[in-house]
C-alpha positions in Angstrom: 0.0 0.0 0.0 1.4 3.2 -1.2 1.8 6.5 1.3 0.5 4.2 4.1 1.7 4.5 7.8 1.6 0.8 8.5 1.6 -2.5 6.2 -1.8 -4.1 6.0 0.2 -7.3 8.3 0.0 -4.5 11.2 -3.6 -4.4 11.3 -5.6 -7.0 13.9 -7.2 -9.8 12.9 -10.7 -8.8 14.0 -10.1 -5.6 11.9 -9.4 -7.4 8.6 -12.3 -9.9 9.0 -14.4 -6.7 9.4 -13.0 -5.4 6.2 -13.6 -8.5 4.0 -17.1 -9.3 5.5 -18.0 -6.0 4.7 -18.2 -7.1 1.2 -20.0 -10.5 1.7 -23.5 -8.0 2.2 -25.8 -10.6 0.2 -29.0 -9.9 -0.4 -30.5 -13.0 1.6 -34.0 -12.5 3.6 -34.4 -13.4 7.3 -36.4 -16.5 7.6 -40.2 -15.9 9.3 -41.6 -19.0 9.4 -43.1 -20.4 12.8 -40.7 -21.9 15.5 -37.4 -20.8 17.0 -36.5 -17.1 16.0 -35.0 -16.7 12.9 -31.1 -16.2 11.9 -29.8 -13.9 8.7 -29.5 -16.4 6.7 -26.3 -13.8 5.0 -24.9 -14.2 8.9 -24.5 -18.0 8.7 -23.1 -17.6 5.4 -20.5 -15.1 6.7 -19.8 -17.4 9.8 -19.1 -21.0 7.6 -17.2 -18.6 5.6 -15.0 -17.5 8.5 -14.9 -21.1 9.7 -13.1 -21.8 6.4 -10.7 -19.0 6.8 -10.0 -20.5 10.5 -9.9 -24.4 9.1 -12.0 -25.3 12.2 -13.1 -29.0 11.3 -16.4 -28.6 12.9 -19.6 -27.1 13.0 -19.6 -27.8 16.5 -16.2 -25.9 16.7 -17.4 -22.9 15.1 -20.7 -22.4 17.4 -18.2 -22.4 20.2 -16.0 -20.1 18.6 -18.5 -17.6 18.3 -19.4 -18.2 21.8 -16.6 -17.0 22.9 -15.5 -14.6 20.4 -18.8 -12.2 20.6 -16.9 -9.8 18.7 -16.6 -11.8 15.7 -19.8 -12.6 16.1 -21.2 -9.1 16.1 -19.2 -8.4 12.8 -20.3 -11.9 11.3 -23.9 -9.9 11.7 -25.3 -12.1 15.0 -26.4 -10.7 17.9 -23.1 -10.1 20.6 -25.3 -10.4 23.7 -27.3 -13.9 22.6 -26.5 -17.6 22.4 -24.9 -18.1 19.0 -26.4 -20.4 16.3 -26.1 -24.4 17.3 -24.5 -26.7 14.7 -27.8 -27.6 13.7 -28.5 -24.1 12.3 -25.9 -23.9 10.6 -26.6 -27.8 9.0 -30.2 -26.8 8.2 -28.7 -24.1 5.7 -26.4 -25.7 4.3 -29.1 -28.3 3.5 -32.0 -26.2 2.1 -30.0 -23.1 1.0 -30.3 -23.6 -3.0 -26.9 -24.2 -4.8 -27.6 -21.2 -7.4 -27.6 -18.7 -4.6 -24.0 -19.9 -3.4 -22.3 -19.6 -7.7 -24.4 -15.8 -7.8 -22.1 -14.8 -4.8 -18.9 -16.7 -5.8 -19.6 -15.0 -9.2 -20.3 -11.9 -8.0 -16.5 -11.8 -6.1 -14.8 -13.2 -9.3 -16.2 -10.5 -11.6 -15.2 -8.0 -8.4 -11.8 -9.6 -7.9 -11.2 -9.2 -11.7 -12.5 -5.6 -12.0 -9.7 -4.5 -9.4 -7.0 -6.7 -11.1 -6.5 -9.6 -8.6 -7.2 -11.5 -10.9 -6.3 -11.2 -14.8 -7.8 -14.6 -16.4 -5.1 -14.8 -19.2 -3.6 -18.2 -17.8 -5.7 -20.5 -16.0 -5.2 -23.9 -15.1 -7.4 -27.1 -15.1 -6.7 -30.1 -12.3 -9.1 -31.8 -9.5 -8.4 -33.1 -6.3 -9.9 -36.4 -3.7 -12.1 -35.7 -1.3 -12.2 -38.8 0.9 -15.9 -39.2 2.6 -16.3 -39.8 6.5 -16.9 -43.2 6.5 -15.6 -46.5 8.1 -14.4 -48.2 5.1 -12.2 -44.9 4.2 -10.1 -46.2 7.5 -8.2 -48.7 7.0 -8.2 -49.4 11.0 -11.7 -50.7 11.1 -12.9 -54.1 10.2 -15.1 -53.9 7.3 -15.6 -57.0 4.7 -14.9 -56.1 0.4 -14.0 -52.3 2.1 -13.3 -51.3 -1.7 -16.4 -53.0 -3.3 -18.2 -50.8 -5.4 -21.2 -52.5 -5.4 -21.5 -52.0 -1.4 -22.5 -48.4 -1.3 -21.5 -47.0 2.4 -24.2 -46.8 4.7 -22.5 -43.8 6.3 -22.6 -41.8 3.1 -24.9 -43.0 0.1 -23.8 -40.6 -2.4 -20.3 -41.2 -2.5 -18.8 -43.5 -5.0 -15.8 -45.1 -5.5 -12.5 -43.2 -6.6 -8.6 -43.6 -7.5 -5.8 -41.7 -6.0 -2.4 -42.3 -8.2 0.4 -41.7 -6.7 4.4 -41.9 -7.6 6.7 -42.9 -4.7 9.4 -43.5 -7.4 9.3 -42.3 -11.2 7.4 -43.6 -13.7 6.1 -46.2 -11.1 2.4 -45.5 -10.1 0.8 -46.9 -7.2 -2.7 -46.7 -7.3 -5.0 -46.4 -3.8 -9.0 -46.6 -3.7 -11.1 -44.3 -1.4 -14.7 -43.4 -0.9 -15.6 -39.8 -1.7 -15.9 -37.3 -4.5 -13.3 -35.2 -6.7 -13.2 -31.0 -6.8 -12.7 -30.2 -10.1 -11.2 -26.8 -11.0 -10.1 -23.8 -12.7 -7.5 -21.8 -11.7 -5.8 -18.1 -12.5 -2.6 -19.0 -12.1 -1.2 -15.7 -11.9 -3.1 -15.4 -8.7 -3.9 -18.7 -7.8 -7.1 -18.2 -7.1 -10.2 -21.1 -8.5 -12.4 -19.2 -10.5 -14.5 -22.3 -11.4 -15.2 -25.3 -9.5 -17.5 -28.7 -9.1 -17.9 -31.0 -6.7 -18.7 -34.9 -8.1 -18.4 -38.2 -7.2 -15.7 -40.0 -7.1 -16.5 -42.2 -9.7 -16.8 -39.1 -11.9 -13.6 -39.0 -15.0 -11.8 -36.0 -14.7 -11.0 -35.7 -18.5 -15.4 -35.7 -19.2 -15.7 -32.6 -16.8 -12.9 -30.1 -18.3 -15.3 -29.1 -21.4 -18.4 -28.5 -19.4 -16.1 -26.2 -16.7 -14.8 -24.5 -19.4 -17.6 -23.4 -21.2 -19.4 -22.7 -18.3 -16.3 -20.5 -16.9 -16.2 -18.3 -20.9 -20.1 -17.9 -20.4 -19.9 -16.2 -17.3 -17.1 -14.4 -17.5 -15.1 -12.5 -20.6 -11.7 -13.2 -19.5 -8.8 -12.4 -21.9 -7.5 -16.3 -21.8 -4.4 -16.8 -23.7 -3.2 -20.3 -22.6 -5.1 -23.1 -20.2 -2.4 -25.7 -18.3 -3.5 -29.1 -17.5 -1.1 -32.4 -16.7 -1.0 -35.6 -19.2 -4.4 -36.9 -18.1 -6.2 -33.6 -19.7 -4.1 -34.9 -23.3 -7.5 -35.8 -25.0 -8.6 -34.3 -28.3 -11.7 -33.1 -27.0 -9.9 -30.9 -24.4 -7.3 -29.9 -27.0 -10.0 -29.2 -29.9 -12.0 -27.1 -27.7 -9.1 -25.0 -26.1 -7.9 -24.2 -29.4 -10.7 -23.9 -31.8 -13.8 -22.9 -29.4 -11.4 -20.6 -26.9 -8.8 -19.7 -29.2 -6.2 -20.2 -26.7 -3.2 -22.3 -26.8 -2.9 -25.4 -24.7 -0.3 -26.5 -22.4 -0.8 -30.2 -21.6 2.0 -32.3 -21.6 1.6 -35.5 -23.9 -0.2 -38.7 -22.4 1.9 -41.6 -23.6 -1.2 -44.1 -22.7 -2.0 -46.6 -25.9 1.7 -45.6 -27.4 4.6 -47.8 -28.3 6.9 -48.2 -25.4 10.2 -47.2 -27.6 12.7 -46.5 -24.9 15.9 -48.3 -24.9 15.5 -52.3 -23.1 17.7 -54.1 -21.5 17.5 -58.2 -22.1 19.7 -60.2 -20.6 23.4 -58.9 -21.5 21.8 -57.0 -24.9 20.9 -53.8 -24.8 18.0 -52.8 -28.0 17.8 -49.6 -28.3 14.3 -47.8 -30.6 15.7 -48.8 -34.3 16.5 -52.6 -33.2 19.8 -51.9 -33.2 21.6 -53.7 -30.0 25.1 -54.1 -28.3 26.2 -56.8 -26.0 27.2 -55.4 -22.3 
């Protein structure tokens, strides 16, 4: 910050959550039906927001932290001097608050974040991640029977499916895990690192058939200057590639996939070594 007495690090916590809640104003009615009085439903949004920003794992966690934080409570937009909203408040609106009114405010910060050049949308960047469910046959320290069958659907969470993680402890040597869960799948300005799309799947969900539809959905709802998209190997398809250069007009940068391709690397059998062209020596 230019001409400024102190570094934006100097300022307190509580004064910088003030600041970036102050732009988090949705315009989200207070619930009047009958019953136990009614929260902003914009407040609860603020506070799972904040218990993002403060990685606490539960909801449990967060309706203590506001407990005993009243003054982050009174900037989250709750009442200082009352009991805070219970966990199951805040799992009630995450259950029945419609999806579409979430991706207008995420949408609403992009197009903000881009006006003030955080973010510039000329390189982004396509990948997903594993998002391993809550369930018993996710630990390996319980006794559960065919853990990985996919055809046994966990009790303790229906929806999720059945996923790969690949890892490589040594190069070009995979090893391959199983999980229960679901995949994120984004897009990402790389310059600021910041997602600027995103869905959440199961598991059991390719990650090659969702890059298209994020895509076009990310040019239809914003008119970013994109000059180049990066993906790894696994986005090497010729859908991905056809669509990035013909339909976006932007130049791909996905390294090669060498699945379904001659293996023409040098071999080593016995004491002869054949190299691509057939050509060998004796060690």
């Amino acid at each position: 910050m230019k001409n400024s007495l102190f570094s934006s690090g100097d300022i307190p916590p509580l004064f910088q959550y003030e600041k970036l809640f102050s732009h988090l104003n949705v315009p989200w009615k207070i619930q009047t039906k009958r019953g136990r009085p009614p929260y902003s439903k914009a407040a609860l949004f603020r506070a799972l927001v904040y218990k993002n920003l403060r990685s606490l794992p539960t909801l449990s966690d967060l309706s203590f932290e506001l407990g005993n934080n009243p003054s982050m409570a009174d900037i989250l937009g709750f009442d200082p001097l009352k009991i805070p909203p219970t966990k199951e408040r805040f799992s009630q609106f995450l259950r029945t608050t419609p999806n579409n009114q979430l991706q207008e405010v995420r949408i609403f910060l992009i197009r903000k974040l881009f006006e003030q050049g955080a973010i510039t949308g000329k390189s982004i960047a396509l990948d997903s991640c594993p998002i391993k469910a809550n369930v018993k046959e996710n630990n390996l320290k319980t006794s559960v029977k065919n853990r990985f069958d996919k055809t046994r659907i966990p009790a303790g969470d229906p929806d999720a499916k059945l996923g790969i993680i690949v890892h490589f402890p040594t190069p070009f040597k995979p090893k391959i895990t199983y999980f229960w869960g679901y995949r994120n799948h984004t897009v990402t300005d790389t310059d600021s690192e910041l997602p600027i799309g995103e869905k959440t799947l199961p598991a059991n969900k390719d990650e090659k058939k969702q890059a298209v539809p994020l895509l076009k959905e990310l040019t239809s709802c914003f008119d970013f200057p994109i000059v180049n998209v990066i993906a790894d190997a696994n986005y090497d398809t010729e859908e991905i590639l056809s669509h990035i250069y013909h339909q976006m007009k932007a130049a791909p940068i996905v390294p090669r996939n060498p699945r379904g391709l001659k293996n023409e690397q040098f071999m080593v059998k016995q004491n002869t070594v054949l190299c691509p062209a057939n050509i060998f020596s004796v060690l």
